[in-house]
C-alpha positions in Angstrom: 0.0 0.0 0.0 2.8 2.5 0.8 4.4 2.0 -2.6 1.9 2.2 -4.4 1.3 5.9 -2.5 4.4 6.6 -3.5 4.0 6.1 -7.5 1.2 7.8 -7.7 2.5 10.9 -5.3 5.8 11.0 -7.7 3.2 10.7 -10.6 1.5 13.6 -10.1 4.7 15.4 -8.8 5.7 14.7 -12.4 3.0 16.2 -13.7 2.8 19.3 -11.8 6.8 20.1 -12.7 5.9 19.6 -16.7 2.6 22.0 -16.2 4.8 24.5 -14.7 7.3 24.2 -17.4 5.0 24.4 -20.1 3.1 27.7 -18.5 6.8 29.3 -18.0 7.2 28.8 -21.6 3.9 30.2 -23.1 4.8 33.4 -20.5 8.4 33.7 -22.1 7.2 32.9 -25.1 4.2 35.9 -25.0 7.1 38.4 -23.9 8.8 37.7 -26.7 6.0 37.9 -29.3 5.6 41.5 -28.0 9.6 42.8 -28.7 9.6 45.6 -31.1 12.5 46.6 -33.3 13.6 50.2 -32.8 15.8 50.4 -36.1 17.5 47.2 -36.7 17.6 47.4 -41.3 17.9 43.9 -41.2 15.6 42.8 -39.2 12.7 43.3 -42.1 10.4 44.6 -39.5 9.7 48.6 -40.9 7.0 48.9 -39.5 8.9 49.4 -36.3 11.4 52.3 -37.8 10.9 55.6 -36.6 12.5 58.9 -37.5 12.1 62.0 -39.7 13.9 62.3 -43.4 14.5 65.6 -45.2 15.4 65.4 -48.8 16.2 68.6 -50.8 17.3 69.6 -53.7 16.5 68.8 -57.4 13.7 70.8 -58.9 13.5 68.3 -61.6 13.3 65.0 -59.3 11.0 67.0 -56.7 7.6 65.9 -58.5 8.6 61.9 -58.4 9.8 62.8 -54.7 7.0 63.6 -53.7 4.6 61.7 -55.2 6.8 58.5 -53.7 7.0 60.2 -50.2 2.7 60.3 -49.9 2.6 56.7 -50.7 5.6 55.5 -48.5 4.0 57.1 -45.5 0.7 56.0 -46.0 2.2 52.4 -46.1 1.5 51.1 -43.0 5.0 49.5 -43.0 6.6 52.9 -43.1 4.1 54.2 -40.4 6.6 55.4 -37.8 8.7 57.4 -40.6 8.2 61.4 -41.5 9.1 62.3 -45.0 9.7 66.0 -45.9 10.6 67.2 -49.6 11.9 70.5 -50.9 13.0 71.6 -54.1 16.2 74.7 -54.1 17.8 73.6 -56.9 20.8 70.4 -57.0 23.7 73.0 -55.7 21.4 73.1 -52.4 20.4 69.6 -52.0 24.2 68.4 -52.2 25.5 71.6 -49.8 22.4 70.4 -47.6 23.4 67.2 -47.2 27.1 67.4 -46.9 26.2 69.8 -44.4 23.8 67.7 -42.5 20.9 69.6 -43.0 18.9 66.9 -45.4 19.3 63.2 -44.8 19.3 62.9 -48.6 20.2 65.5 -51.2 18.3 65.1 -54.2 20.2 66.1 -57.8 20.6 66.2 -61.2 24.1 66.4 -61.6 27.1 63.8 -59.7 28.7 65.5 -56.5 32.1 65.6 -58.3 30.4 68.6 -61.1 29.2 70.5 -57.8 32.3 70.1 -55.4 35.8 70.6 -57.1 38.9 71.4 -56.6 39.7 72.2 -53.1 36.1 70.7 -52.4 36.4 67.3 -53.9 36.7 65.7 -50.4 33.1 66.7 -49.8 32.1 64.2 -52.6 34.1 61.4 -51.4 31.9 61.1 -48.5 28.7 61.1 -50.8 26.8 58.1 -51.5 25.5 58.2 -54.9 21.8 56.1 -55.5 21.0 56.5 -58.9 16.7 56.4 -58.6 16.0 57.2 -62.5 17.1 59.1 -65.6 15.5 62.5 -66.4 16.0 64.2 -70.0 16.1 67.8 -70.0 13.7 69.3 -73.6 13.5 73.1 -74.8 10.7 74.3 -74.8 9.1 77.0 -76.1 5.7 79.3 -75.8 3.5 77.6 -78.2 3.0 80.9 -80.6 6.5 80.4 -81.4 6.8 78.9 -85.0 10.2 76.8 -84.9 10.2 73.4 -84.3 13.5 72.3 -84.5 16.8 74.1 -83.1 20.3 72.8 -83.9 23.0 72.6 -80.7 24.8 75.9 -82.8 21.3 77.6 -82.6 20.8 76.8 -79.1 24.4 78.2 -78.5 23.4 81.9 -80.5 20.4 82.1 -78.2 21.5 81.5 -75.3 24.5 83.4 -75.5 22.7 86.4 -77.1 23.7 86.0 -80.3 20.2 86.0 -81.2 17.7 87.6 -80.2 14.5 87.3 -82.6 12.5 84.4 -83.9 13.0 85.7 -87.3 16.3 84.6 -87.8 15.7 81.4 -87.2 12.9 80.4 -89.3 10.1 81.9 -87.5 8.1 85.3 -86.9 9.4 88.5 -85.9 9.6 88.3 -82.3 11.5 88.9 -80.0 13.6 86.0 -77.7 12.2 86.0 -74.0 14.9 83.4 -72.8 13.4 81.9 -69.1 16.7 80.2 -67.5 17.8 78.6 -64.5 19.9 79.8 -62.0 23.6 78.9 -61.8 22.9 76.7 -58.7 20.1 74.9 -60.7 21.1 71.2 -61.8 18.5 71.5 -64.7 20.6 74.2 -66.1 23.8 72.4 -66.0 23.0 69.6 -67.7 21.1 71.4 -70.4 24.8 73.6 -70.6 26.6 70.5 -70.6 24.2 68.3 -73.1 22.5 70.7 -75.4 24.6 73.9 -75.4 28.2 72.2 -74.6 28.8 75.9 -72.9 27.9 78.0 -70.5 24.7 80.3 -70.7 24.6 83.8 -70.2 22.7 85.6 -67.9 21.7 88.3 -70.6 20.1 91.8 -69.9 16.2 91.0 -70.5 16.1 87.4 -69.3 14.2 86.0 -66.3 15.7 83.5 -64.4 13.8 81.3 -61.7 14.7 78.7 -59.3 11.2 76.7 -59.8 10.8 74.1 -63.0 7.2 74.7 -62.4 7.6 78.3 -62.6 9.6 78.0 -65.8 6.6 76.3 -67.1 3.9 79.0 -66.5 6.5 81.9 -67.9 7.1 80.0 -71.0 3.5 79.2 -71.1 2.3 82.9 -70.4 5.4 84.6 -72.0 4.8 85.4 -76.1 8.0 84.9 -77.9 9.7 82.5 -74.8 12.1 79.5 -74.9 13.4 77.8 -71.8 14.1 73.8 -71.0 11.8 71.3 -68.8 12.6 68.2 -67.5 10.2 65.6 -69.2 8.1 64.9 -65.8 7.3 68.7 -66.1 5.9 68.8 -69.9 2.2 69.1 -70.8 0.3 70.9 -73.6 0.6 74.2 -72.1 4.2 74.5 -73.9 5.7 73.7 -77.0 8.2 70.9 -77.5 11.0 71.9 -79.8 13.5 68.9 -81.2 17.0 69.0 -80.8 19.2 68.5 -83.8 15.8 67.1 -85.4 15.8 64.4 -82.5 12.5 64.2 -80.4 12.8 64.2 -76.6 11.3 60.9 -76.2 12.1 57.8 -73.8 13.2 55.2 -77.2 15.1 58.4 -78.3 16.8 58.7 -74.7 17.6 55.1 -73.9 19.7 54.5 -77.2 21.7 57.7 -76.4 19.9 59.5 -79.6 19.0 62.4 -77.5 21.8 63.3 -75.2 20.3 65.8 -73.4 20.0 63.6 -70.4 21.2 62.7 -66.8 20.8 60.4 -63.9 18.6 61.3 -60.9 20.8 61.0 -57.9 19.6 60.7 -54.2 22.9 61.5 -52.4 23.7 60.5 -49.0 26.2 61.5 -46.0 28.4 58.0 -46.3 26.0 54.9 -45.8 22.3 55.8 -45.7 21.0 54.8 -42.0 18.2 52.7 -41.2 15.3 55.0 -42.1 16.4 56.9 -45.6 17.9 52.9 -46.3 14.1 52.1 -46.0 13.0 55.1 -47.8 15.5 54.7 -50.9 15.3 51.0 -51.1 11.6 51.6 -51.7 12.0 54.0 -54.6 14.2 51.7 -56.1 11.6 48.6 -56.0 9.5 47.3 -59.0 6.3 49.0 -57.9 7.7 52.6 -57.7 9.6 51.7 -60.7 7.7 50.6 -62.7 5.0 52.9 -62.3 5.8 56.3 -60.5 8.8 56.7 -62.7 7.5 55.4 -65.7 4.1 57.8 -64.8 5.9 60.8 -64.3 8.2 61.2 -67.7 11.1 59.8 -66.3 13.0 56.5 -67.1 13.9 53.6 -64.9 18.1 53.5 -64.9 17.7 49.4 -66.0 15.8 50.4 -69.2 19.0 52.6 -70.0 21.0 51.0 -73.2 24.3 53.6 -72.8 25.3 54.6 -69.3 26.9 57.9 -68.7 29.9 59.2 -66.5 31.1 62.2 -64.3 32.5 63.4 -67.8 29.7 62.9 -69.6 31.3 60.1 -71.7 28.4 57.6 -73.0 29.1 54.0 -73.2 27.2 51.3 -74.1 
């Protein structure tokens, strides 16, 4: 009788122990279920990244910026994350960032054009993410009747050599040129690409530091020319050809119209865990293939020549 109190006290002894164990182990187990990541990149958990991002800079990349930002912060992955964008121009974007005031400095020209010299250390600690390709087109106020302008005619306006329509095939009128300021990344390429030289800030020409309002002066302004990025064309302007080459994406990936340039998200060394997020979702299929492709630009992958600091094209 006493042993066989004993078996069934060590029985249920047994039992008791392995209950315990298992209820310790749904506790620790219900702790860790609840651990949130605080801004581990490699953990894949974004929903649990918090911070604010700044990224200034390029006029031209500001509208597929933007447009990306809305939807990356209504994602409720990206939930805990703050997106800001500004414009300024691609000179203030790169200064911003190497300066630390913008997480991510948005341009249309590589660090190495803006900071020479005795300021090429500055773009050694820039990390360059190429997002898209933009290509720069003149444009012109749609009462203007030229259609077509060689690079040397480009040069003669811009420089002042000429300064009515008529001489060039179309109306007596007078040349309104719109430019960019010297800062502006759309005006360097379009110097670099299309004009192979600088422009001139002439007596009589208006210069403004917004694409947008570059558009609306062209658009209001009878006898205008200026240059647009693609994702800033509609029908309220007048697409002129370059060297009888249309500014158009199968024109732009074969390298038949140079007047292009990469889109460059720059940041201070390695991006950290928050614009990583951010940049890594601009670069993925969805934003791609859609936002870039929607906006006028073109995806870098769809590029048949790439281009260097130089400007050398290769296939």
């Amino acid at each position: 009788m006493k042993k066989v109190l004993l078996v069934v006290m060590a029985l249920m002894l047994t039992i008791g122990l392995a209950a315990c164990g298992s209820s310790n182990s749904k506790n620790d187990n219900s702790k860790n279920s609840g651990t949130t990541n605080t801004g581990n990149a490699g953990s894949g958990d974004s929903a649990a990244l918090k911070g604010s991002l700044l990224a200034a800079g390029s006029s031209a990349l500001q509208p597929l910026v933007e447009q990306v930002s809305t939807k990356f912060m209504a994602d409720s992955k990206y939930s805990g994350i703050t997106v800001q964008v500004q414009g300024g121009g691609s000179g203030t974007g790169l200064t911003q960032v190497s300066g630390g005031q913008a997480q991510i400095g948005n341009s249309d020209i590589f660090a190495e054009e803006k900071f020479k010299d005795a300021d090429a250390a500055i773009a050694k600690e820039l990390v360059d993410h190429q997002v898209a390709v933009v290509a720069m087109a003149t444009v012109v106020n749609k009462d203007v009747k030229v259609d077509n302008l060689t690079k040397a005619q480009l040069v003669d306006i811009f420089t002042g050599k000429v300064t009515n329509w008529k001489d060039l095939g179309g109306a007596d009128e007078k040349i309104t040129i719109v430019n960019r300021p010297s800062s502006s990344g759309t005006r360097k390429t379009f110097e670099k690409y299309a004009l192979g030289t600088k422009s001139e800030d002439l007596k009589g020409s208006i210069q403004e530091d917004s694409s947008g309002t570059v558009k609306k002066l062209v658009a209001d302004t009878k006898g205008a020319i200026g240059y647009l990025a693609l994702s800033y064309l509609d029908d309220s302007v007048k697409t002129v050809k370059y060297e009888g080459v249309e500014p158009k994406e199968e024109n732009i990936v074969t390298g038949a119209y140079p007047v292009w340039a990469y889109e460059h998200m720059y940041t201070k060394g390695e991006p950290d865990a928050v614009a990583k997020a951010f940049l890594d979702y601009m670069m993925s299929d969805a934003v791609q293939n859609a936002d870039v492709v929607e906006l006028g630009y073109i995806p870098v992958g769809k590029m048949q020549v790439k281009r260097d600091v130089a400007g050398n094209v290769t296939k």
